[in-house]
KOLGU-4560 file (N, C-alpha, C; in nm, 3 decimals, padded with zeros to 5 digits):
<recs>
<n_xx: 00.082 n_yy: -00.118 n_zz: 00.000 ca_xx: 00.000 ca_yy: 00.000 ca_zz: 00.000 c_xx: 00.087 c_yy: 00.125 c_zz: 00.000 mol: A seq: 1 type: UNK>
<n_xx: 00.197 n_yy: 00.115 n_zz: 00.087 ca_xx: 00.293 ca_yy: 00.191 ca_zz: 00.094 c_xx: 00.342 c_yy: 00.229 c_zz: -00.076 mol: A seq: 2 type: UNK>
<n_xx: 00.368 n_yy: 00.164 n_zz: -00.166 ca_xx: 00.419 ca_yy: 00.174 ca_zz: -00.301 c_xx: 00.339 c_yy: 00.244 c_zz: -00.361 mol: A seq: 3 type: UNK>
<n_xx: 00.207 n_yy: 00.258 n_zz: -00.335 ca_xx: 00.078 ca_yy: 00.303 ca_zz: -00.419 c_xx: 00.106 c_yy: 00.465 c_zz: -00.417 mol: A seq: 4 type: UNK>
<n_xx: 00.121 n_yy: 00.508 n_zz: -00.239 ca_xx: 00.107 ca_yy: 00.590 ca_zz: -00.187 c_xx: 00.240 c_yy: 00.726 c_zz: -00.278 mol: A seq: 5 type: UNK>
<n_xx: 00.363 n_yy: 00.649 n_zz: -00.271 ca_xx: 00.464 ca_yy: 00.649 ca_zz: -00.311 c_xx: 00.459 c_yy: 00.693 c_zz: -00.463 mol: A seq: 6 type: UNK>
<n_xx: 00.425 n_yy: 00.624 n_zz: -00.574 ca_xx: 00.388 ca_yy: 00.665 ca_zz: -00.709 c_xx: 00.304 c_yy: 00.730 c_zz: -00.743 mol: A seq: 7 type: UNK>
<n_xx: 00.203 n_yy: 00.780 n_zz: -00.606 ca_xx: 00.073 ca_yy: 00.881 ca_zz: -00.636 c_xx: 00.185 c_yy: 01.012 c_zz: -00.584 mol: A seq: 8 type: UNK>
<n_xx: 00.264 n_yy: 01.001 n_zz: -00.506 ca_xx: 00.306 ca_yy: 01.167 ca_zz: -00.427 c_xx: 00.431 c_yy: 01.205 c_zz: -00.528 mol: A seq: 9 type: UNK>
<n_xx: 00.531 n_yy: 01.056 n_zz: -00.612 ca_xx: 00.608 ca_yy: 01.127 ca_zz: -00.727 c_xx: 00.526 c_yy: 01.166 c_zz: -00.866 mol: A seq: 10 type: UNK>
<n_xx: 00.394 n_yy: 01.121 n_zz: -00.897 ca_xx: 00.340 ca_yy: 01.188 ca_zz: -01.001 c_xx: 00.221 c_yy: 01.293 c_zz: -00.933 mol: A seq: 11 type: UNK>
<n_xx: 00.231 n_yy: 01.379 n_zz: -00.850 ca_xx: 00.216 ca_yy: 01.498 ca_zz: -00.823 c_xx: 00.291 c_yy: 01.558 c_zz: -00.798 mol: A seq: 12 type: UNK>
<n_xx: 00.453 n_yy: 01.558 n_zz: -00.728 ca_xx: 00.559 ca_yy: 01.655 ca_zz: -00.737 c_xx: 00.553 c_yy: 01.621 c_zz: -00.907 mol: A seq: 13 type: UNK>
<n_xx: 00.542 n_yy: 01.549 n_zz: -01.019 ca_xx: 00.634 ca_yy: 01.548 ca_zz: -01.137 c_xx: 00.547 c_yy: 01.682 c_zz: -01.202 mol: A seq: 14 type: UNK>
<n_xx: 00.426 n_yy: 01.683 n_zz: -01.191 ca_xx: 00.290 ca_yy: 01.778 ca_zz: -01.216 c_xx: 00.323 c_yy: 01.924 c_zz: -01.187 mol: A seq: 15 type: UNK>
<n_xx: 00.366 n_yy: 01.892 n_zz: -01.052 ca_xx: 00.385 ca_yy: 02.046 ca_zz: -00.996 c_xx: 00.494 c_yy: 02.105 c_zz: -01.059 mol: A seq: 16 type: UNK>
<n_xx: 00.598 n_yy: 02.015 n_zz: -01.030 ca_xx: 00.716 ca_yy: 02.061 ca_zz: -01.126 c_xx: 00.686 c_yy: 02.099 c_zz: -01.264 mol: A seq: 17 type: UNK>
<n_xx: 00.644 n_yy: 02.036 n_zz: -01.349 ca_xx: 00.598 ca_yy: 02.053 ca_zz: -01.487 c_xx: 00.522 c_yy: 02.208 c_zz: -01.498 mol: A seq: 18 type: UNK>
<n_xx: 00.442 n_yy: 02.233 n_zz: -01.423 ca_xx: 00.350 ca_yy: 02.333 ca_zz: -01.417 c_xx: 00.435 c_yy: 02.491 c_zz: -01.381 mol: A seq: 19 type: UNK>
<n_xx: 00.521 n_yy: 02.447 n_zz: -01.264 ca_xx: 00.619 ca_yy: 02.544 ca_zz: -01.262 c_xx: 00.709 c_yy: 02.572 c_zz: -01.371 mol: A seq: 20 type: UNK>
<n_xx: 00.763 n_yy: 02.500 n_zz: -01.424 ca_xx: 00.825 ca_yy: 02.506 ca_zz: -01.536 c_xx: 00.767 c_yy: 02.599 c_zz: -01.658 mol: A seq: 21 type: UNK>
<n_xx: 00.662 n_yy: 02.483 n_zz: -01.685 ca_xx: 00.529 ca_yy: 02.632 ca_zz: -01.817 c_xx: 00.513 c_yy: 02.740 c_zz: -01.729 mol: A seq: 22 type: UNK>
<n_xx: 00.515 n_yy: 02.739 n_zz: -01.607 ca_xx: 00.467 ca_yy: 02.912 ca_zz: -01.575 c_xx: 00.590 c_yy: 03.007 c_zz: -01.623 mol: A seq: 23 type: UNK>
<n_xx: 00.735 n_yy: 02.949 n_zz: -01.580 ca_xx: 00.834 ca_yy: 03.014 ca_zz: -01.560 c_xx: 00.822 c_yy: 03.069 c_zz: -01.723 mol: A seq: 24 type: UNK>
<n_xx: 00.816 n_yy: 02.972 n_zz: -01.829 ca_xx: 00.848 ca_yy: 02.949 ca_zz: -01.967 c_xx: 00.763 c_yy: 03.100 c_zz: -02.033 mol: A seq: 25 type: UNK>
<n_xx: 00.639 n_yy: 03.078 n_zz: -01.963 ca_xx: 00.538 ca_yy: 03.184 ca_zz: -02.030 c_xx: 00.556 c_yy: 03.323 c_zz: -01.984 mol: A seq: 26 type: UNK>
<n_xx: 00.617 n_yy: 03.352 n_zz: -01.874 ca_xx: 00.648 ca_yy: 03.457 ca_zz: -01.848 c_xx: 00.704 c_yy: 03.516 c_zz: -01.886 mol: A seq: 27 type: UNK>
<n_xx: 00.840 n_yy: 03.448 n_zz: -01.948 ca_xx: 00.951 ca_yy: 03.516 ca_zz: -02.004 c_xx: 00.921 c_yy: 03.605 c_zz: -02.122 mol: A seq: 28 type: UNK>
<n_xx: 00.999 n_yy: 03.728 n_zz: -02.127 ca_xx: 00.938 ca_yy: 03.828 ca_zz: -02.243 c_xx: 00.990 c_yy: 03.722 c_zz: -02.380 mol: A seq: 29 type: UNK>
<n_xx: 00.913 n_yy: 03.787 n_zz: -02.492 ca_xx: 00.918 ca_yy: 03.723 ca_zz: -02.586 c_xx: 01.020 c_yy: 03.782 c_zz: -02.636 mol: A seq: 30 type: UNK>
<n_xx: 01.150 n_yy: 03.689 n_zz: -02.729 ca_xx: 01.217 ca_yy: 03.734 ca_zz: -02.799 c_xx: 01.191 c_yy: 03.902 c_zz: -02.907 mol: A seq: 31 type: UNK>
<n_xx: 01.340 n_yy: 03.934 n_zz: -02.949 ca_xx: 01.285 ca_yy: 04.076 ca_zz: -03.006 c_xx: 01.306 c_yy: 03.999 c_zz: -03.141 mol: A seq: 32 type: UNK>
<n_xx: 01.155 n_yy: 04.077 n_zz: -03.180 ca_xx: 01.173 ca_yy: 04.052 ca_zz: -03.364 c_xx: 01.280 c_yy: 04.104 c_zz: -03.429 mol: A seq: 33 type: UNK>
<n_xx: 01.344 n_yy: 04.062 n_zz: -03.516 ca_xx: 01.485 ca_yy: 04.118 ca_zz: -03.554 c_xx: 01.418 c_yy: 04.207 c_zz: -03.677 mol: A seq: 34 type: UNK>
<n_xx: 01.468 n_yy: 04.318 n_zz: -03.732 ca_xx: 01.401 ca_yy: 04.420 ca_zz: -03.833 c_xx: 01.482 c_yy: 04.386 c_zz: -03.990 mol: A seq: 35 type: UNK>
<n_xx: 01.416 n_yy: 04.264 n_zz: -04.046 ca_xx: 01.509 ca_yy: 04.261 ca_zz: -04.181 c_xx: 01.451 c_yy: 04.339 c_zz: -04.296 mol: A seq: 36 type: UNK>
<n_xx: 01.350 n_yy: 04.407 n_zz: -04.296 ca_xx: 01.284 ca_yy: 04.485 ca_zz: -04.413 c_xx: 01.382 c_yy: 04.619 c_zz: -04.404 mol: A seq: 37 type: UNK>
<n_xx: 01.449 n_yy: 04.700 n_zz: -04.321 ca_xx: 01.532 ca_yy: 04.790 ca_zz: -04.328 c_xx: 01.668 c_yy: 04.804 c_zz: -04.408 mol: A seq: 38 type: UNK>
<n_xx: 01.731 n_yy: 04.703 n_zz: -04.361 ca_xx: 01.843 ca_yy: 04.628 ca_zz: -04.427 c_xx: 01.825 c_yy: 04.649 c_zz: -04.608 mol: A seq: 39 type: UNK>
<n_xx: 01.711 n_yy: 04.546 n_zz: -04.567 ca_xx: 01.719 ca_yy: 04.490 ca_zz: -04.778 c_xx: 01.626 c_yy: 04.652 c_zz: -04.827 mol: A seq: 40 type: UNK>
<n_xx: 01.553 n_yy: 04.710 n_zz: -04.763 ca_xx: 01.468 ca_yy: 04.847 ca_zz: -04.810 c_xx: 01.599 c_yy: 04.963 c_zz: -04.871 mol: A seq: 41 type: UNK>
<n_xx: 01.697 n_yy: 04.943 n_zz: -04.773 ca_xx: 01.819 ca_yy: 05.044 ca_zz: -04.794 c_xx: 01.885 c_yy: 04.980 c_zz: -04.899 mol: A seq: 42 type: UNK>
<n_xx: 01.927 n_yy: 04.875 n_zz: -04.877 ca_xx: 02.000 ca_yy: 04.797 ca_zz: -05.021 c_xx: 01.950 c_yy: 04.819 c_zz: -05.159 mol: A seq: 43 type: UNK>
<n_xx: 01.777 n_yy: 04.825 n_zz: -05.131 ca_xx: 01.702 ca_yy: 04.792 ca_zz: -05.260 c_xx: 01.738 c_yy: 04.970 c_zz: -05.363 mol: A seq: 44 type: UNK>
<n_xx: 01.737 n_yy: 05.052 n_zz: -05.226 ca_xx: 01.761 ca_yy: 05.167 ca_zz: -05.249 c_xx: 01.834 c_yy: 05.228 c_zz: -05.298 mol: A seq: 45 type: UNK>
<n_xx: 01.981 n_yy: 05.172 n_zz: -05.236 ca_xx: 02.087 ca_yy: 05.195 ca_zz: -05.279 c_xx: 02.105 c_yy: 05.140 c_zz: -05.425 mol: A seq: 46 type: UNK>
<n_xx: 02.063 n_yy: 05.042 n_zz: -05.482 ca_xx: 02.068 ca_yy: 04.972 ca_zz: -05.604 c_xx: 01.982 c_yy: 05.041 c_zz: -05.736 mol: A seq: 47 type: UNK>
<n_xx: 01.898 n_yy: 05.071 n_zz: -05.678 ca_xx: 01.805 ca_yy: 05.187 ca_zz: -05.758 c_xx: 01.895 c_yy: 05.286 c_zz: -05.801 mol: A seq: 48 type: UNK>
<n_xx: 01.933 n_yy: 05.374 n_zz: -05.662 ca_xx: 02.018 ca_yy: 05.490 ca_zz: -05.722 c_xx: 02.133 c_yy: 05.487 c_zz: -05.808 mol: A seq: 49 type: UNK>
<n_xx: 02.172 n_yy: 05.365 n_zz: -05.784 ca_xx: 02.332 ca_yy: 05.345 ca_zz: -05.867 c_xx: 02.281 c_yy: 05.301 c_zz: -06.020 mol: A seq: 50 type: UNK>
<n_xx: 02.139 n_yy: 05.229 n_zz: -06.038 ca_xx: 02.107 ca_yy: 05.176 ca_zz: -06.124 c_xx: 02.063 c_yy: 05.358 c_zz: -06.227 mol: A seq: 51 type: UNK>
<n_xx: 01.995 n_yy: 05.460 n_zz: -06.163 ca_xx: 01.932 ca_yy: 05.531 ca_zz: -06.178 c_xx: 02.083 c_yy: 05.624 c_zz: -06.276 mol: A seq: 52 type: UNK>
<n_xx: 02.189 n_yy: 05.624 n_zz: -06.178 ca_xx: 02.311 ca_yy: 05.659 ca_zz: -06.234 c_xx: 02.399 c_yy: 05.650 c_zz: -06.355 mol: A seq: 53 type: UNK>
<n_xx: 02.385 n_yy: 05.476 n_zz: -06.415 ca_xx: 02.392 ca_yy: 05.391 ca_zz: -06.497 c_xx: 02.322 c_yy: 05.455 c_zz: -06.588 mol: A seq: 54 type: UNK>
<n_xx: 02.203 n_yy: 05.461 n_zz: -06.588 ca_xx: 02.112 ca_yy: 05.516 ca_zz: -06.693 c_xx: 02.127 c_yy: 05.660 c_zz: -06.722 mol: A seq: 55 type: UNK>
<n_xx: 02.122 n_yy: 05.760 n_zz: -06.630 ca_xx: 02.186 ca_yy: 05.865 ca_zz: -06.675 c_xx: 02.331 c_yy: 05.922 c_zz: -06.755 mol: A seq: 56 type: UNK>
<n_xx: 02.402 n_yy: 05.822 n_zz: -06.731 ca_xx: 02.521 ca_yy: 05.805 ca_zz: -06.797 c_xx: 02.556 c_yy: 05.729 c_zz: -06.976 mol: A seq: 57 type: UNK>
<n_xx: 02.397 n_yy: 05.628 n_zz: -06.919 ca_xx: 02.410 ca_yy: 05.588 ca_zz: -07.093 c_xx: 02.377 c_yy: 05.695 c_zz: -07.169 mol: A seq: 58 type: UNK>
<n_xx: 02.244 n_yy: 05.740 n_zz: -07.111 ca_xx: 02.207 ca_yy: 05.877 ca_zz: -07.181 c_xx: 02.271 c_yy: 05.944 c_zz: -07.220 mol: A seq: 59 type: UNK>
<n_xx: 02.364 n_yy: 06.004 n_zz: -07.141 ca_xx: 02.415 ca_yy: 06.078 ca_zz: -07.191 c_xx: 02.552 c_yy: 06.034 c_zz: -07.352 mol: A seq: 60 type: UNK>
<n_xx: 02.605 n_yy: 05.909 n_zz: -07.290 ca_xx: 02.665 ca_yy: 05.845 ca_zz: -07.438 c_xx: 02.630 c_yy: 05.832 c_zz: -07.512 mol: A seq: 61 type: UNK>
<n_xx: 02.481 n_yy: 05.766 n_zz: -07.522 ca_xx: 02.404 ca_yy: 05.813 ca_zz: -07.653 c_xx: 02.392 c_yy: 05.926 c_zz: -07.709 mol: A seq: 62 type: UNK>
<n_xx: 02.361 n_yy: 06.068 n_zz: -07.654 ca_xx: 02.345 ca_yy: 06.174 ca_zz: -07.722 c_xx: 02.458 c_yy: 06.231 c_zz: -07.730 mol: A seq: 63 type: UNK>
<n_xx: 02.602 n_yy: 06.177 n_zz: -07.706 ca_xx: 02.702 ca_yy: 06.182 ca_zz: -07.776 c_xx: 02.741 c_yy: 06.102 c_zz: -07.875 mol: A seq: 64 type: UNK>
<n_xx: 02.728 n_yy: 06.002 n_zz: -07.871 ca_xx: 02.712 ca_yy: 05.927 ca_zz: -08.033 c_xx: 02.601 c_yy: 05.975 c_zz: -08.147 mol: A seq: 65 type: UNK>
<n_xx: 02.468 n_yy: 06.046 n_zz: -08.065 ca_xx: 02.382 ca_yy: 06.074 ca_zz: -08.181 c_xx: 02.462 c_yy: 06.209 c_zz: -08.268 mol: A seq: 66 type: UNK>
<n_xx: 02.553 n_yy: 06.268 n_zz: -08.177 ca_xx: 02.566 ca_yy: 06.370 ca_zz: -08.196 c_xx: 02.704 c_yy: 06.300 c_zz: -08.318 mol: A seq: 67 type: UNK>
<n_xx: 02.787 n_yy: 06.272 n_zz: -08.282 ca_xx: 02.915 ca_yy: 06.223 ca_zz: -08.347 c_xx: 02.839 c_yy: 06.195 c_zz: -08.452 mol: A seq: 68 type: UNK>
<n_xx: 02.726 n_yy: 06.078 n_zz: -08.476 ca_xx: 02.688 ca_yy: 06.019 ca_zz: -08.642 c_xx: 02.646 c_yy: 06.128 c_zz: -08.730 mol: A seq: 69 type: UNK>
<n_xx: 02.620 n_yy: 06.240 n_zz: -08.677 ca_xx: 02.549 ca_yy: 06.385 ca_zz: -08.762 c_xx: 02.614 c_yy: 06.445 c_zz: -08.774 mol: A seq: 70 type: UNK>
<n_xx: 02.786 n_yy: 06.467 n_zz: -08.711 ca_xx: 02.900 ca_yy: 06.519 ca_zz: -08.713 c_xx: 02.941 c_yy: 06.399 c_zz: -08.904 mol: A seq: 71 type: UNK>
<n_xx: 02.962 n_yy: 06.292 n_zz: -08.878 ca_xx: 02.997 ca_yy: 06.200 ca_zz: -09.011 c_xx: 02.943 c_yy: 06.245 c_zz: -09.113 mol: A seq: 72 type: UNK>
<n_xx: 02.740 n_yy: 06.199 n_zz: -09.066 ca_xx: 02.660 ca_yy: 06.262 ca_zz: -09.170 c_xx: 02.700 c_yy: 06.368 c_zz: -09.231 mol: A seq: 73 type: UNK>
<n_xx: 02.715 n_yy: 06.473 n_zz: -09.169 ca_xx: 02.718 ca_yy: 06.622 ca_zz: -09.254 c_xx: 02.866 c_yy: 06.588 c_zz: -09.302 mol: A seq: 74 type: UNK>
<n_xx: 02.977 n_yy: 06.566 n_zz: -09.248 ca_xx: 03.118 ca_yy: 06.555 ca_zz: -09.327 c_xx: 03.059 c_yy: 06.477 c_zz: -09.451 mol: A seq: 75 type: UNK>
<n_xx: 02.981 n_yy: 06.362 n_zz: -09.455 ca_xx: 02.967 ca_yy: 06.282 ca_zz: -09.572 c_xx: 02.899 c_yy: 06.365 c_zz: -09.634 mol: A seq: 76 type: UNK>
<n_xx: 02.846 n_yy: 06.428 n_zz: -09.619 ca_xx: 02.751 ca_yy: 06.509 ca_zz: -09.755 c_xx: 02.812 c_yy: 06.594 c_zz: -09.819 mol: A seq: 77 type: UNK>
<n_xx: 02.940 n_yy: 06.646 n_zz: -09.724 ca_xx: 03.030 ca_yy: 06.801 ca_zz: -09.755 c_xx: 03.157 c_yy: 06.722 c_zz: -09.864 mol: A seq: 78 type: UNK>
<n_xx: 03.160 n_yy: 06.609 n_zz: -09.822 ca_xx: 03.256 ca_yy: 06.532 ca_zz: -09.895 c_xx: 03.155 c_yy: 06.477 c_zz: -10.075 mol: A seq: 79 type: UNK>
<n_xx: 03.069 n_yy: 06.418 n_zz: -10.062 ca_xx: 02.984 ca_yy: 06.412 ca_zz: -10.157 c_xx: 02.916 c_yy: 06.518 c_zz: -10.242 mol: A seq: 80 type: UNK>
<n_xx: 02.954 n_yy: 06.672 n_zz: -10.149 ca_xx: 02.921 ca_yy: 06.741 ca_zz: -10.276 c_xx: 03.029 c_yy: 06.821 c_zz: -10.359 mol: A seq: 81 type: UNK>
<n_xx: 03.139 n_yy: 06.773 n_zz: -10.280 ca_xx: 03.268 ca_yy: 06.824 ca_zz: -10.321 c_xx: 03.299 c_yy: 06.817 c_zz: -10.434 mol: A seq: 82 type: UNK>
<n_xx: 03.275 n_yy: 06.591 n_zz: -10.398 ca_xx: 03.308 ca_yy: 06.552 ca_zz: -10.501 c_xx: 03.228 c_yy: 06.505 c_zz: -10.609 mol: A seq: 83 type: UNK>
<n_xx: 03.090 n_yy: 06.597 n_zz: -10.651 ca_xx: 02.938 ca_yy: 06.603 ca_zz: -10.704 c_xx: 03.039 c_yy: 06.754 c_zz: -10.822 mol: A seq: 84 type: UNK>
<n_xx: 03.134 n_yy: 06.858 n_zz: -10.743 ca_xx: 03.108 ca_yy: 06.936 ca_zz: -10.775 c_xx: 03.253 c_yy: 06.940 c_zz: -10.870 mol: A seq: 85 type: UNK>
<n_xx: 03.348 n_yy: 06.858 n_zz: -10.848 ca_xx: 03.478 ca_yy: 06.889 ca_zz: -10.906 c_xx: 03.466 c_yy: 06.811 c_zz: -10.997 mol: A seq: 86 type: UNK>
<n_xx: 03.345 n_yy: 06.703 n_zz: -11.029 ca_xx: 03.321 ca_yy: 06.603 ca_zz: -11.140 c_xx: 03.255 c_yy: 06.654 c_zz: -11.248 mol: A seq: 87 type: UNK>
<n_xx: 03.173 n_yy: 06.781 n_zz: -11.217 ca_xx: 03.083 ca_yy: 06.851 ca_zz: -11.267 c_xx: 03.245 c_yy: 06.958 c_zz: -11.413 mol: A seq: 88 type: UNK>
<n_xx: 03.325 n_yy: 07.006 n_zz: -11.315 ca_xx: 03.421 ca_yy: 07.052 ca_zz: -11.393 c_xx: 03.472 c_yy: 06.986 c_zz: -11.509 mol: A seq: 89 type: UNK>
</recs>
């Protein structure tokens, strides 16, 4: 009877214990959310602007090449009527 008594009083300390335990567990503040949208928001940002840079820069090579082929153009025409005009002689 003694044994009965015995395995009823260690599975109520095991209970109590257990219970203390989840109390302790739930109390504890909750971890801090770590902030990863800042990070990659600034990155995304930073990538934009450099990208934004890139593009202003082609721009601008292009309307120096548009400019150079109309620099050719007109030499080719000044050259073509040169030689339109000394054939004519």
């Amino acid at each position: 009877m003694m044994g009965v008594y015995g395995r009823i009083a260690t599975g109520i300390t095991a209970v109590a214990m257990l219970g203390m335990v989840n109390i302790g567990c739930s109390t504890q503040q909750p971890t801090e959310v770590r902030d990863t949208w800042t990070a990659a928001s600034s990155s995304a940002s930073s990538s934009a602007s450099r990208a934004e840079a890139a593009a202003n820069k082609a721009e601008a090579a292009a309307s120096r090449a548009e400019a150079a082929a109309q620099r050719v153009e007109a030499a080719a025409q000044r050259i073509e009527a040169m030689t339109m005009k000394s054939m004519k002689k």
